[in-house]
Residue frames as a rotation matrix with the C-alpha (Angstrom) as fourth column:
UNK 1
-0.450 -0.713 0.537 25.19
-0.657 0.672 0.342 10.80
-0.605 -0.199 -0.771 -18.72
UNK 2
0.491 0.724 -0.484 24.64
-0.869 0.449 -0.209 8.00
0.066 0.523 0.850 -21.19
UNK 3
0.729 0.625 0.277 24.06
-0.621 0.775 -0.113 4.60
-0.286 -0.090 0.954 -20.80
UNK 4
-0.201 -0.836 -0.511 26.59
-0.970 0.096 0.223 2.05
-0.138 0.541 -0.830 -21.23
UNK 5
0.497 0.326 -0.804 26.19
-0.655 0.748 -0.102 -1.37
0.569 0.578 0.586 -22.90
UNK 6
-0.183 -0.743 0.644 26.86
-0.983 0.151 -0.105 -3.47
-0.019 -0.653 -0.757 -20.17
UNK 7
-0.506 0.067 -0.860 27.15
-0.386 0.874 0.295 -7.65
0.771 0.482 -0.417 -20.34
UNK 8
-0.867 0.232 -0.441 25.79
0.497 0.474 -0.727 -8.51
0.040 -0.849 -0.526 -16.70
UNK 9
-0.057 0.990 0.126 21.92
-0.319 -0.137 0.938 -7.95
0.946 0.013 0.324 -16.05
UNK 10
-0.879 -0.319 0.356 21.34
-0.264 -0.297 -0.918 -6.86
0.398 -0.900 0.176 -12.86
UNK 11
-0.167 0.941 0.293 18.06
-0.986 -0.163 -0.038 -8.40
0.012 -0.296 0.955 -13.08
UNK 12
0.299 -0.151 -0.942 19.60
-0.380 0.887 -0.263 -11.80
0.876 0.436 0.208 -13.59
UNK 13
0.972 0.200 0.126 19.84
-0.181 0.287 0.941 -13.75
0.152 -0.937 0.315 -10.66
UNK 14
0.759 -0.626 -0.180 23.16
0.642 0.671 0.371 -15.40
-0.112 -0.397 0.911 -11.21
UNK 15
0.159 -0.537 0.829 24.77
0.642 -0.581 -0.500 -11.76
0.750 0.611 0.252 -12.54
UNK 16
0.944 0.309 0.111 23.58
0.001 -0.342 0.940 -10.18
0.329 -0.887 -0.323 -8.86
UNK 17
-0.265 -0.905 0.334 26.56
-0.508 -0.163 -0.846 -9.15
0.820 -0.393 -0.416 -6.75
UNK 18
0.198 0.678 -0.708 25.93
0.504 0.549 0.666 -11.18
0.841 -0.489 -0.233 -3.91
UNK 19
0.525 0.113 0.844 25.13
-0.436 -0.816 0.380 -9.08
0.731 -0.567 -0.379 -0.61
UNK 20
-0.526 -0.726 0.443 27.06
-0.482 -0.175 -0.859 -8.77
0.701 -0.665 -0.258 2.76
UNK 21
-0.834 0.217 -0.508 25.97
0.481 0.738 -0.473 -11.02
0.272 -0.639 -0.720 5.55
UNK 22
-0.352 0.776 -0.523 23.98
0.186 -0.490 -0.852 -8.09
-0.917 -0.397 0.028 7.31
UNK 23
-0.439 0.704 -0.558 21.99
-0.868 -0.493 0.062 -7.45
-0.232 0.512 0.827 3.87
UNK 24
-0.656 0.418 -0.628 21.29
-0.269 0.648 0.712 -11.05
0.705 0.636 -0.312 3.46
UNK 25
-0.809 0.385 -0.444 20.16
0.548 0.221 -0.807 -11.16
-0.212 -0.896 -0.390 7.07
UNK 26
-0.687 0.308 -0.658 18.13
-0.251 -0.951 -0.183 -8.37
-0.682 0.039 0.731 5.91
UNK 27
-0.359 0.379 -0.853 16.73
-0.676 0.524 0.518 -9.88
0.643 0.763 0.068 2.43
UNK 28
-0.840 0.220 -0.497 16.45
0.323 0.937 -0.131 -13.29
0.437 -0.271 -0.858 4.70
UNK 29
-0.953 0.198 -0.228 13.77
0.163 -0.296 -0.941 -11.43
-0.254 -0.934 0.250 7.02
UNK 30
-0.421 0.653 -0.630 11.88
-0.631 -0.710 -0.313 -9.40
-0.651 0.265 0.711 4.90
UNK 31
-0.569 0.393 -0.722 11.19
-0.438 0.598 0.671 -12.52
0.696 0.698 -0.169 2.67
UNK 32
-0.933 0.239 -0.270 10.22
0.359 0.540 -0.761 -14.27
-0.036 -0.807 -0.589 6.19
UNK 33
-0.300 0.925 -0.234 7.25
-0.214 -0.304 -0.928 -11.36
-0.930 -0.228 0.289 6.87
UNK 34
-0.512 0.492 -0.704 6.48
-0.816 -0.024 0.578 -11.09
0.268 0.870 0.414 2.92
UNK 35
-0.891 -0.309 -0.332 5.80
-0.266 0.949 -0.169 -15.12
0.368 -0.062 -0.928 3.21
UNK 36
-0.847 0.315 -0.429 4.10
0.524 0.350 -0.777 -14.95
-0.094 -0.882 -0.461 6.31
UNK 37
-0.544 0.564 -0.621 1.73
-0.430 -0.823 -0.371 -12.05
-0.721 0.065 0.690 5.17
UNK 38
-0.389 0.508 -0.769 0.74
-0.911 -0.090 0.402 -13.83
0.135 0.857 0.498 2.32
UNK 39
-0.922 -0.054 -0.384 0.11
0.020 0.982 -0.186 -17.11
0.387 -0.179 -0.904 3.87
UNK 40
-0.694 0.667 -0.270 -1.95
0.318 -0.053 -0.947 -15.80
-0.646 -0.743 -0.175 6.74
UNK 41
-0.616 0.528 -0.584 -3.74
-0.751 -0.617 0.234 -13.36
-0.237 0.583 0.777 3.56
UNK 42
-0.544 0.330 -0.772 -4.66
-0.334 0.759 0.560 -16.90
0.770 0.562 -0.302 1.63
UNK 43
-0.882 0.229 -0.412 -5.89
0.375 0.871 -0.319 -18.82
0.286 -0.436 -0.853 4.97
UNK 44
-0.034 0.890 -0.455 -8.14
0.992 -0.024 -0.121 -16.20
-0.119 -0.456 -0.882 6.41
UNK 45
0.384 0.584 0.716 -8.10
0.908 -0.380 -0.177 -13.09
0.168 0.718 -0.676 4.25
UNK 46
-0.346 -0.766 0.541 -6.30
0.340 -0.640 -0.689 -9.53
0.875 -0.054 0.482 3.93
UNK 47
0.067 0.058 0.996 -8.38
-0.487 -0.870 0.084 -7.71
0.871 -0.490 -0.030 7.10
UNK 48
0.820 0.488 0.300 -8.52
-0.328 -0.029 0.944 -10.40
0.469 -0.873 0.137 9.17
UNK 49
0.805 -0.531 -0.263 -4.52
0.312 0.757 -0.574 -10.44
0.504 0.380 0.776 9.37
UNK 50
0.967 0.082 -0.240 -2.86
0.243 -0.569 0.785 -8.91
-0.073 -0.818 -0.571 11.98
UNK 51
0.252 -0.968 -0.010 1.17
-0.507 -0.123 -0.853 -7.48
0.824 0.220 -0.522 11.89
UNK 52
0.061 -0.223 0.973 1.02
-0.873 0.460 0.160 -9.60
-0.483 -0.859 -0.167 15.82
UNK 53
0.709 0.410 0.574 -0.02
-0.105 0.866 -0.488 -12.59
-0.698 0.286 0.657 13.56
UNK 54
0.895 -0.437 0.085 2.46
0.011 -0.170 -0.985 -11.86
0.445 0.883 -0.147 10.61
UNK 55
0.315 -0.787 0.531 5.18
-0.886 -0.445 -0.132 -11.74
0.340 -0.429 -0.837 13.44
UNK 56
0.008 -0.433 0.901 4.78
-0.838 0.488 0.242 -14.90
-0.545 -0.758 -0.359 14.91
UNK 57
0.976 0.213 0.036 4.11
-0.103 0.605 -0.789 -16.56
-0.190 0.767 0.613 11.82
UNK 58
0.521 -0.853 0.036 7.69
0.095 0.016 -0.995 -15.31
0.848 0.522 0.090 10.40
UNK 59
0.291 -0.543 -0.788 9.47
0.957 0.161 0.242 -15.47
-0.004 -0.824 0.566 14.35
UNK 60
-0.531 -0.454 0.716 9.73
0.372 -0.883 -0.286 -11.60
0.762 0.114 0.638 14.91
UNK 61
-0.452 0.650 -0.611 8.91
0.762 -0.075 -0.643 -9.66
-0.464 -0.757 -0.461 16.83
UNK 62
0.593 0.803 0.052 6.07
0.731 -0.511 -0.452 -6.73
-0.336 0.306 -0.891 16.00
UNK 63
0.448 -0.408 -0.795 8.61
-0.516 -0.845 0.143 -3.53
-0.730 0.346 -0.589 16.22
UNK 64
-0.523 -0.779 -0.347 10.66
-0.159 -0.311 0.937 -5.39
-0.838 0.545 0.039 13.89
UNK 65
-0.097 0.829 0.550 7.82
0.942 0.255 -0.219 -6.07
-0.322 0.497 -0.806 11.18
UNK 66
0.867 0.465 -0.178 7.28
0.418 -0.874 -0.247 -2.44
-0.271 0.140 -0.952 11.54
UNK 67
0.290 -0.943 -0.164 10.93
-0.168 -0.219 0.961 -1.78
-0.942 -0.251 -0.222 11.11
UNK 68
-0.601 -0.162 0.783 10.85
0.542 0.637 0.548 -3.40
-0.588 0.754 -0.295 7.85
UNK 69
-0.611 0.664 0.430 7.44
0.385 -0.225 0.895 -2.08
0.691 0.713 -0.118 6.37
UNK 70
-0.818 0.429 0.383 5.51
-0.519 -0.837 -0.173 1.02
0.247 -0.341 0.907 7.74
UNK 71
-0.497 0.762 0.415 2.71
-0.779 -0.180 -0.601 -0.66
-0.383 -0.622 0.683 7.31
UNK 72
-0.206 -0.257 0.944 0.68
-0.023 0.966 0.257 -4.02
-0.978 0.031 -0.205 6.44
UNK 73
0.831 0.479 -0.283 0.00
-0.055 -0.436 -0.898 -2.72
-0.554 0.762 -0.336 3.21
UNK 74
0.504 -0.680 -0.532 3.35
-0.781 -0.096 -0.616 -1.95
0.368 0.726 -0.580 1.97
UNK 75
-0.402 -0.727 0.556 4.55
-0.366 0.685 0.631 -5.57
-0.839 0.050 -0.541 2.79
UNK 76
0.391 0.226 0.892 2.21
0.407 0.827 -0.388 -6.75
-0.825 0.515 0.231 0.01
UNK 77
0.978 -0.038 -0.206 3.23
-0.174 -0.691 -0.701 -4.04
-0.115 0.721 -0.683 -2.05
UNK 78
0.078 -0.996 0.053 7.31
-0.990 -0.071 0.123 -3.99
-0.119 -0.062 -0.991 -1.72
UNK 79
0.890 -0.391 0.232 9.68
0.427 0.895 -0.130 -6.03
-0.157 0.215 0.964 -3.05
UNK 80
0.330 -0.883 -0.335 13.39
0.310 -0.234 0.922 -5.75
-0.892 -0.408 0.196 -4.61
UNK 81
0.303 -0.114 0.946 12.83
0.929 0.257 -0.267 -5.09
-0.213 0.960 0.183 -8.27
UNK 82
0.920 0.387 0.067 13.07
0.376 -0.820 -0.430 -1.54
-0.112 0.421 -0.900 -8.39
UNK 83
0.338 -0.901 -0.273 16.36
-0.692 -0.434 0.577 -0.38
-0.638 -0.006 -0.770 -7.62
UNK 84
-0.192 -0.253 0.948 17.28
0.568 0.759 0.318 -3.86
-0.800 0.600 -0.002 -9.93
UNK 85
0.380 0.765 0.520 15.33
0.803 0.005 -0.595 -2.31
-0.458 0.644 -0.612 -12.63
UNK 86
0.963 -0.045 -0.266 16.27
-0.094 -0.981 -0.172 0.91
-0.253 0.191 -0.949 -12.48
UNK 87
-0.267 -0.964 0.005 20.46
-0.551 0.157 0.820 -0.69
-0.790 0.217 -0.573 -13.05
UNK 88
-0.375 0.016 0.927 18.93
0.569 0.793 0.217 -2.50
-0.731 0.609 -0.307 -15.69
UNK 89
0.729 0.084 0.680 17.78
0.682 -0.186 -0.707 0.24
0.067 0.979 -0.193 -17.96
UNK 90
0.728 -0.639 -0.249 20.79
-0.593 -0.769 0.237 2.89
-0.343 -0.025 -0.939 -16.97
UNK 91
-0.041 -0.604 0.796 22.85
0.129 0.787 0.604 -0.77
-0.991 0.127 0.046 -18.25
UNK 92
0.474 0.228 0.851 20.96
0.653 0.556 -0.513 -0.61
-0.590 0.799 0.114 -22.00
UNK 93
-0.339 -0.924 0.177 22.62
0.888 -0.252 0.384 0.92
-0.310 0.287 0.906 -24.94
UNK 94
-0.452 0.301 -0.840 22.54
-0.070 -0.950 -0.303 4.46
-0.889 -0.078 0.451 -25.41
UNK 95
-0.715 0.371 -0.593 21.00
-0.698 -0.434 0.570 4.10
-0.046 0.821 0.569 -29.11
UNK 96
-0.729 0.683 0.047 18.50
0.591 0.593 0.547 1.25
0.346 0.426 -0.836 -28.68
UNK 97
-0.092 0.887 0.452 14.91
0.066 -0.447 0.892 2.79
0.994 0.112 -0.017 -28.23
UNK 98
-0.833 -0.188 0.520 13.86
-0.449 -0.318 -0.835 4.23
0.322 -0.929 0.181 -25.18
UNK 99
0.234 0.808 0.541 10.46
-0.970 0.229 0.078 2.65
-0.061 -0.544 0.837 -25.32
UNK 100
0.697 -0.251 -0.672 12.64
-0.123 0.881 -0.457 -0.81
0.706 0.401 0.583 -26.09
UNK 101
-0.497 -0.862 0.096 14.56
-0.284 0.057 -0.957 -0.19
0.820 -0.503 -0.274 -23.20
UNK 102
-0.455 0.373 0.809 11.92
-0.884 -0.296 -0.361 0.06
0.105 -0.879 0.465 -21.03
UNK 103
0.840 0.416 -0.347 9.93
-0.452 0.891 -0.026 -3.31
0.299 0.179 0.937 -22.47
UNK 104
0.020 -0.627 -0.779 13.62
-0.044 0.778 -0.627 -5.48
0.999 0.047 -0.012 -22.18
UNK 105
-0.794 -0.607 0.039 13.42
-0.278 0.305 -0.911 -4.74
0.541 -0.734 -0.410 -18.01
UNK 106
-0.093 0.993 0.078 9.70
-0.991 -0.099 0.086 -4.96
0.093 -0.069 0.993 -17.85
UNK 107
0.718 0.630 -0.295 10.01
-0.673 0.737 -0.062 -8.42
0.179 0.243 0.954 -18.95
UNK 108
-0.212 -0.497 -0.841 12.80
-0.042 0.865 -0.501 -9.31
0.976 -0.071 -0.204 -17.67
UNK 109
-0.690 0.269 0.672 11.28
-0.696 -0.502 -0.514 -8.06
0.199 -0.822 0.533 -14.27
UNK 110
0.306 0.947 -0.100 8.14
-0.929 0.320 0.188 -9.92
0.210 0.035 0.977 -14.90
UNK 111
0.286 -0.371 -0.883 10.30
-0.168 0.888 -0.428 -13.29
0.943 0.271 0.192 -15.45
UNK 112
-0.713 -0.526 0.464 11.79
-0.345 -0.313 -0.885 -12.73
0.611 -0.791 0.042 -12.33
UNK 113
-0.324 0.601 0.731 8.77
-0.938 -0.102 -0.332 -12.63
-0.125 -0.793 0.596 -10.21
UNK 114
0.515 0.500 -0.696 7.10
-0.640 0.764 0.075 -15.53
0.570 0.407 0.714 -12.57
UNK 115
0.168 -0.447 -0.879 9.95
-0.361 0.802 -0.476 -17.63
0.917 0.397 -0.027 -11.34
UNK 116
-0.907 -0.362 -0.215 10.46
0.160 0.177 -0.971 -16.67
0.389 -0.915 -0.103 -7.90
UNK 117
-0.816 0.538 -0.212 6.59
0.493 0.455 -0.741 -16.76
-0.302 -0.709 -0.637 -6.70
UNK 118
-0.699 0.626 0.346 3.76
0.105 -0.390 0.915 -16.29
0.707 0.676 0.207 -9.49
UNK 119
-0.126 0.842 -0.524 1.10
0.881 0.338 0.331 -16.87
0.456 -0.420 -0.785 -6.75
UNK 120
-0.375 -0.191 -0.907 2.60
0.740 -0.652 -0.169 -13.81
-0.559 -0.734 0.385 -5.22
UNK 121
-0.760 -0.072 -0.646 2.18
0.042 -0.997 0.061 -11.65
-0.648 0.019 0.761 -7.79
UNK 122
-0.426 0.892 -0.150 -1.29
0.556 0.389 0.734 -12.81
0.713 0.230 -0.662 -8.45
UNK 123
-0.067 0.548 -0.834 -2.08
0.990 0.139 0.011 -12.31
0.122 -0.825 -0.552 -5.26
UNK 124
-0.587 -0.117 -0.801 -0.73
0.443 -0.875 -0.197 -8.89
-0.678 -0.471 0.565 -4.72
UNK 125
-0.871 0.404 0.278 -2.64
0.147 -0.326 0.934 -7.65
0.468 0.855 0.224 -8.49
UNK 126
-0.429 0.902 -0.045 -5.97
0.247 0.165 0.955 -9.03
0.869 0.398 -0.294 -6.76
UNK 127
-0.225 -0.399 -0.889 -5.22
0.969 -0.185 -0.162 -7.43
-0.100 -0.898 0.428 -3.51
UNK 128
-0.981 -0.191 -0.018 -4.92
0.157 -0.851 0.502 -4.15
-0.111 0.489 0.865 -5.68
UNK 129
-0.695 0.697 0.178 -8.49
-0.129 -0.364 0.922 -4.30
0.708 0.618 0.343 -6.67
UNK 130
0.069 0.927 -0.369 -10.26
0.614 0.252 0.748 -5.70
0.786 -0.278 -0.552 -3.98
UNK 131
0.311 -0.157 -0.937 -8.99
0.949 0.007 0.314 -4.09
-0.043 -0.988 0.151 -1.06
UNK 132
0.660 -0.203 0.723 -8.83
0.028 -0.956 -0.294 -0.18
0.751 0.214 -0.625 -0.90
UNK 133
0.614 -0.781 -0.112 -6.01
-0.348 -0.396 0.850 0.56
-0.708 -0.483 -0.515 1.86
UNK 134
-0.044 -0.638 0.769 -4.00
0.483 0.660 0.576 -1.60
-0.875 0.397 0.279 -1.22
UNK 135
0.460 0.250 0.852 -5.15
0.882 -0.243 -0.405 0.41
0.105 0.937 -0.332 -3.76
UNK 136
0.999 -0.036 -0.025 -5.03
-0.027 -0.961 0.277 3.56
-0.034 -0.276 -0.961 -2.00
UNK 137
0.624 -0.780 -0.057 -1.27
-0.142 -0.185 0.972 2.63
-0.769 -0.598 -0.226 -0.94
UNK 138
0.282 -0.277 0.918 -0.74
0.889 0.435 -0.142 1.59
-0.360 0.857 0.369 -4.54
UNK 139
0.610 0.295 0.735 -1.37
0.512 -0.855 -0.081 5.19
0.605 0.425 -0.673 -5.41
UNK 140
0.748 -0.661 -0.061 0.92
-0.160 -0.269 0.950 6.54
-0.644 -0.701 -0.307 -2.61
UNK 141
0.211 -0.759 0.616 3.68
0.132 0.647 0.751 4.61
-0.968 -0.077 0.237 -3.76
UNK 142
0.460 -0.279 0.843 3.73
0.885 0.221 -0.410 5.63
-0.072 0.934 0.349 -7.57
UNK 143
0.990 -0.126 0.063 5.47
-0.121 -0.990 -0.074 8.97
0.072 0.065 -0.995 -6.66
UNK 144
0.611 -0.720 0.329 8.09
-0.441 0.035 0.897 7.10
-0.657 -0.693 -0.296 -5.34
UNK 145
0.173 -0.447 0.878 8.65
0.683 0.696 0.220 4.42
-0.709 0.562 0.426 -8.03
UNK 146
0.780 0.136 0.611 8.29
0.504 -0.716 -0.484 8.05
0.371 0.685 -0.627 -10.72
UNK 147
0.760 -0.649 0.040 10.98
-0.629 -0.718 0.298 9.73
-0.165 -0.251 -0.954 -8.83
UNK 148
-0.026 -0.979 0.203 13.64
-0.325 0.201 0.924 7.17
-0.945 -0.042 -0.323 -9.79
UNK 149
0.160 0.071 0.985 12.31
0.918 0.357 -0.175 6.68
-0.364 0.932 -0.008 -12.91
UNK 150
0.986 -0.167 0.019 12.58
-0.147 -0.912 -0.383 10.58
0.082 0.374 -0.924 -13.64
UNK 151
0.329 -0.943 -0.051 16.56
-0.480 -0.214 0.851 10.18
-0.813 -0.255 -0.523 -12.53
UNK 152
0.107 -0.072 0.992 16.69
0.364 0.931 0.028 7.26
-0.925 0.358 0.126 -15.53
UNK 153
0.675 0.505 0.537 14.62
0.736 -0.412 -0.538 9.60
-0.050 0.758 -0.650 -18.07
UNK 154
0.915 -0.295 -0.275 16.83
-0.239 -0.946 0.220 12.64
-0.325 -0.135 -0.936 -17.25
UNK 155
0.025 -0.975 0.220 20.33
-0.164 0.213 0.963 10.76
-0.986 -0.060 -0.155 -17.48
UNK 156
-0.110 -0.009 0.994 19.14
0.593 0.802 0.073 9.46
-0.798 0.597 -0.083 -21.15
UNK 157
0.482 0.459 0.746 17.75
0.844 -0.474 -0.253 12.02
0.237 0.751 -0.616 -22.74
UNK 158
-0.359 -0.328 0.873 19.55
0.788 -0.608 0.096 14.83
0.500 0.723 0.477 -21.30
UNK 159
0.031 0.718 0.695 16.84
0.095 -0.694 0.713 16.87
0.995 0.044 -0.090 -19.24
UNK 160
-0.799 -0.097 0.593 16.22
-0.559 -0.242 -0.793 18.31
0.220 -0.965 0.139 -15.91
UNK 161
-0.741 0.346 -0.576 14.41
0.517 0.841 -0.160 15.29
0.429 -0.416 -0.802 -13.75
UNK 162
-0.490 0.654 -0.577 12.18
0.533 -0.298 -0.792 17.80
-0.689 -0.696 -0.202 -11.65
UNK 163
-0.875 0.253 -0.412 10.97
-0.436 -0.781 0.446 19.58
-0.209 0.571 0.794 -15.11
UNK 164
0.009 0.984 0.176 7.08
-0.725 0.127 -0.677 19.15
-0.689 -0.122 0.714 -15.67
UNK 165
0.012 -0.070 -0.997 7.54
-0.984 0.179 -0.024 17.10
0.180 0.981 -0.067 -18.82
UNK 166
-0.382 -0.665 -0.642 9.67
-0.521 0.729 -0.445 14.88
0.764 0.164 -0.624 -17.20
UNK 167
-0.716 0.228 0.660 7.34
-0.590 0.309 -0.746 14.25
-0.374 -0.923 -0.087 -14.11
UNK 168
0.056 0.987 -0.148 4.38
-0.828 -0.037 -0.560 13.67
-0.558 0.153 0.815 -16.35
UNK 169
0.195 -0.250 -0.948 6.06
-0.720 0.620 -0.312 11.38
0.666 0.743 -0.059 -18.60
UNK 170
-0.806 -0.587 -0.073 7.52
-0.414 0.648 -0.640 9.36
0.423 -0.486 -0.765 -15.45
UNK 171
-0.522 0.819 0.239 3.82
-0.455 -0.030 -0.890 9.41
-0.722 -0.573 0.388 -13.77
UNK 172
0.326 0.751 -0.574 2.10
-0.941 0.201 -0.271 8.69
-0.088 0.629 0.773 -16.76
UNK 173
-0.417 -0.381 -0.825 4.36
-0.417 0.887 -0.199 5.15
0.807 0.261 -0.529 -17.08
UNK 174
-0.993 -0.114 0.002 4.25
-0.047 0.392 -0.919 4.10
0.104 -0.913 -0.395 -13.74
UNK 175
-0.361 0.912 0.196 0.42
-0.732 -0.146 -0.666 4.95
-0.579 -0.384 0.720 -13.97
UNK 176
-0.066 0.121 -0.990 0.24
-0.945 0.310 0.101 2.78
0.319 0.943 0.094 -17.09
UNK 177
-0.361 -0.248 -0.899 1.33
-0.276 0.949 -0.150 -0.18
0.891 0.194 -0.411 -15.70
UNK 178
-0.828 0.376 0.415 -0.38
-0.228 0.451 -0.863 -0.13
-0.512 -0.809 -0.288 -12.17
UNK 179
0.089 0.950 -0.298 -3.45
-0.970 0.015 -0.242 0.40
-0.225 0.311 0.923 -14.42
UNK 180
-0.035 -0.450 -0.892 -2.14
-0.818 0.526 -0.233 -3.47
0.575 0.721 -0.386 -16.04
UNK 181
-0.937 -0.347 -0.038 -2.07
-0.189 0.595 -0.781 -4.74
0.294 -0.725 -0.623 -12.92
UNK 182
-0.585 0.785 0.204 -5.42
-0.364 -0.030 -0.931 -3.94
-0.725 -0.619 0.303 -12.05
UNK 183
0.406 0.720 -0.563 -7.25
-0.906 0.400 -0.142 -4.77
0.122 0.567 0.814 -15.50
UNK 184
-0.591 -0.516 -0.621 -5.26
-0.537 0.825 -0.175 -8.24
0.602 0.230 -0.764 -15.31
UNK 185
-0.956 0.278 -0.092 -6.86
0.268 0.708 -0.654 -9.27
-0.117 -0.650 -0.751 -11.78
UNK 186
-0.188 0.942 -0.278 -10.25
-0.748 -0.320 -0.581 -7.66
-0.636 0.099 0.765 -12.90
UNK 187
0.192 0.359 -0.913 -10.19
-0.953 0.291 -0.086 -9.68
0.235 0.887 0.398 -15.99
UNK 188
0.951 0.301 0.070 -9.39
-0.305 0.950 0.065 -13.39
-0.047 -0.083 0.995 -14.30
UNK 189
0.372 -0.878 0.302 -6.08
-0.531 0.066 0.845 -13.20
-0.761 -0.475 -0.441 -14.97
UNK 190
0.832 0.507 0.228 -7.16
0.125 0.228 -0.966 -14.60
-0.541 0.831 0.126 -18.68
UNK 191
0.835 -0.541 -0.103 -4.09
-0.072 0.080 -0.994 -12.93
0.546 0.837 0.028 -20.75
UNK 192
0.613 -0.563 -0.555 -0.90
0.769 0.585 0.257 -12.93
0.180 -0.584 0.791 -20.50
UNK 193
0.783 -0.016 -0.622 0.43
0.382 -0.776 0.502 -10.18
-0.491 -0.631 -0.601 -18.30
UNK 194
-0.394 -0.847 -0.358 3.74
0.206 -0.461 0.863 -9.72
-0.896 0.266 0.356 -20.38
UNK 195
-0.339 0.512 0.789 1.55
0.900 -0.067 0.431 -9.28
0.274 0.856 -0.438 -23.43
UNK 196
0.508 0.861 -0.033 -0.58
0.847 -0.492 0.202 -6.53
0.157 -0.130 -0.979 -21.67
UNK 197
-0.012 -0.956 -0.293 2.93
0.630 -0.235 0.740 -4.84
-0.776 -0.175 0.605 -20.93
UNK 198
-0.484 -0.151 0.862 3.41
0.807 0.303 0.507 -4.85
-0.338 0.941 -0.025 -24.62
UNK 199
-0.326 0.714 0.620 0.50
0.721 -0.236 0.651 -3.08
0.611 0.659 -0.438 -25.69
UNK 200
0.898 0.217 -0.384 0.62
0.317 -0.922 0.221 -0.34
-0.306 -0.320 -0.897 -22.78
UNK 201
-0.304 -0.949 -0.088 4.38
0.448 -0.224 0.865 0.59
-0.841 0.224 0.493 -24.14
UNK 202
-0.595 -0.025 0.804 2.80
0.801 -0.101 0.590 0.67
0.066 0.995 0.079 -27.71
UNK 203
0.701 0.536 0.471 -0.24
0.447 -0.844 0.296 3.35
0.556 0.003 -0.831 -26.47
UNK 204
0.680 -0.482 -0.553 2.60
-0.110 -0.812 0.573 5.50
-0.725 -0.328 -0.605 -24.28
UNK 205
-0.314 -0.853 0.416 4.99
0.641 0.132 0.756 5.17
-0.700 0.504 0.505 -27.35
UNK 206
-0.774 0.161 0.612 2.80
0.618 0.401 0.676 5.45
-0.137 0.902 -0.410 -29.90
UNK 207
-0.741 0.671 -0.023 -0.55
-0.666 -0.740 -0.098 7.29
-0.082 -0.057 0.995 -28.45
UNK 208
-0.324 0.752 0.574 -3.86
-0.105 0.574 -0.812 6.17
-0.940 -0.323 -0.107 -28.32
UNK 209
-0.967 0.253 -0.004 -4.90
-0.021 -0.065 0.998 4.78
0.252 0.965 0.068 -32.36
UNK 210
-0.006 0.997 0.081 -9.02
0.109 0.081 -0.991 5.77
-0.994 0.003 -0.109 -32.13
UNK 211
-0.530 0.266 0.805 -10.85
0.845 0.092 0.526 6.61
0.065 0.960 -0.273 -35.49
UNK 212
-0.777 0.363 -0.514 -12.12
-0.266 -0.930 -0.254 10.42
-0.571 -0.060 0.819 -35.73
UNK 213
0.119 0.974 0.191 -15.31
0.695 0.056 -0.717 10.62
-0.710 0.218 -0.670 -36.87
């Protein structure tokens, strides 16, 4: 299947179908714990934060906390960009570049977050590095985000999604850019993150430019 040039950007707030009561109840919640997790994280620090605390913070109760997110890990981790993302490059046109498809939802992704709560995704980056159940669950979690990126890769090009090529190529992105995340909050947070984007795209596009001896 290819791609169809489409005028609405699903990554655009005002372009968004807007959801059914019960999904906004739904959205309304899960922003509640997200919130509340990251509040309690700032005041007194990721271990000493409890999912009992994170409940009464956001007015839930515990099962539903857990109902939401497995565990307190994947609330800092989860959000709503992906499935967004993933309608935003199966949206771009079938002849612009594939590694130009992938930068336009990157950054418009990034813009997204910037606007709706940089602190957050600060926080979660430096979360990533200090804290190993965050890291560890980081690393969990890139099979998942690679398996709907392989459906993306496969529709464009053409190829069977579960072929080795296509896993490695989907794994190797997704690894790319957690790696981004993590040199960003190592490094102070110093450049700018949609730059660093940039320049992993150009070494998985391009390859790695070294000098041979």
């Amino acid at each position: 299947m290819s791609p169809m040039t489409a005028a609405r950007s699903p990554l655009s707030p005002a372009d968004r179908p807007r959801p059914g009561l019960r999904e906004r109840k739904k959205i309304k919640t899960r922003e509640a714990i997200r919130a509340a997790t990251y509040t309690l994280i700032e005041e007194q620090g990721y271990d000493a934060t409890t999912i009992e605390q994170i409940a009464e913070r956001a007015e839930v109760s515990p099962s539903t906390v857990f109902r939401y997110f497995p565990t307190k890990e994947d609330i800092v981790l989860t959000d709503e960009y992906d499935p967004l993302m993933l309608q935003e490059l199966r949206a771009r046109p079938a002849g612009e570049p594939w590694i130009e498809s992938l930068r336009h939802i990157i950054h418009k992704a990034l813009e997204l977050a910037e606007r709706e709560s940089p602190e957050m995704l600060r926080m979660r980056a430096h979360l990533g590095v200090q804290v190993p159940a965050v890291r560890s669950r980081m690393f969990e979690s890139m099979s998942e985000t690679a398996s709907l990126l392989r459906g993306a890769v496969a529709e464009r090009f053409g190829i069977d999604p579960d072929g080795l090529e296509t896993r490695v190529y989907a794994m190797s992105l997704i690894g790319g850019l957690m790696e981004v995340s993590m040199y960003w909050a190592e490094t102070g947070f110093e450049d700018d993150l949609a730059e660093l984007m940039d320049r992993t795209l150009d070494v998985l596009g391009r390859g790695l430019s070294v000098d041979n001896p």
